[in-house]
N, C-alpha and C positions, 0 to 999 in steps of 0.2 A: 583395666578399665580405661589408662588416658589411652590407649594405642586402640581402643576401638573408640574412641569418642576421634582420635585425628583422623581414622579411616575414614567415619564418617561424612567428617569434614570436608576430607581429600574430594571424598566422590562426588559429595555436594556440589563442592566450585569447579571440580573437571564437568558436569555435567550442565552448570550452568555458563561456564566458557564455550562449551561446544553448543547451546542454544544463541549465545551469543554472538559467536563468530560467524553461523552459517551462513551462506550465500543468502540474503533476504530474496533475491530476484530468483530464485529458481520455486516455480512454483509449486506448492502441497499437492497438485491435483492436476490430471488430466483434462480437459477440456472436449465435449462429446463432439464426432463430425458435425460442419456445418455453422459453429461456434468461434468466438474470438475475441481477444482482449480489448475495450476497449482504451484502456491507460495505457502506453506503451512503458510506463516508471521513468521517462525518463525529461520528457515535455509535455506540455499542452497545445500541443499541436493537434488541429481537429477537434479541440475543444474553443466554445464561444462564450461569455460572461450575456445574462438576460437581466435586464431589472436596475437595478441599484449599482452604486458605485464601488462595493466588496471586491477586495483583489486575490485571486486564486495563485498558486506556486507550487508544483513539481518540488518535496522531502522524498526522495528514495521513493518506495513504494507507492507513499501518500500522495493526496493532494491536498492541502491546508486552505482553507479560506482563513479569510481576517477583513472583518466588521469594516465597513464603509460606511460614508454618511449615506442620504437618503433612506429608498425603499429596498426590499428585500431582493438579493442577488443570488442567482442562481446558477451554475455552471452546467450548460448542455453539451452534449458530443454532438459531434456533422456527422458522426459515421453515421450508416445505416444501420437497424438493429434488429431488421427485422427478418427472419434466416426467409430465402427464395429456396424449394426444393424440385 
């Protein structure tokens, strides 16, 4: 019984090290033609802040705002978003 209760165990944390470890930047999912990212993960470039004084910042994947004084802020992309066919 202990030698399957440590299996258990084993597989447990091998399987949450290897959710852990993986590349976050490789994406789950293809992308249809015509399509495209617009975060590149790594700056806010091509993005503009609208509104209020809240400051945006580039975490890995994310993008984090954090509460500013005044009115409510907004983060817009410059890209275009609109598909031309």
């Amino acid at each position: 019984m202990k030698k399957l209760i440590l299996l258990v165990v084993l597989v447990a944390l091998a399987g949450a090290a290897y959710f852990a470890l993986r590349s976050p930047s490789t994406p789950q999912f293809t992308l249809e033609d015509g399509y495209h990212y617009l975060y590149d993960g790594k700056s806010l470039d091509g993005w503009r802040t609208i509104g209020g004084e809240a400051t945006f910042a580039p975490e890995g994947e994310d993008i984090v705002g954090r509460r500013g004084p005044g009115e409510n802020t907004f983060l817009r992309t410059e890209k275009p978003t609109a598909i031309s066919r």
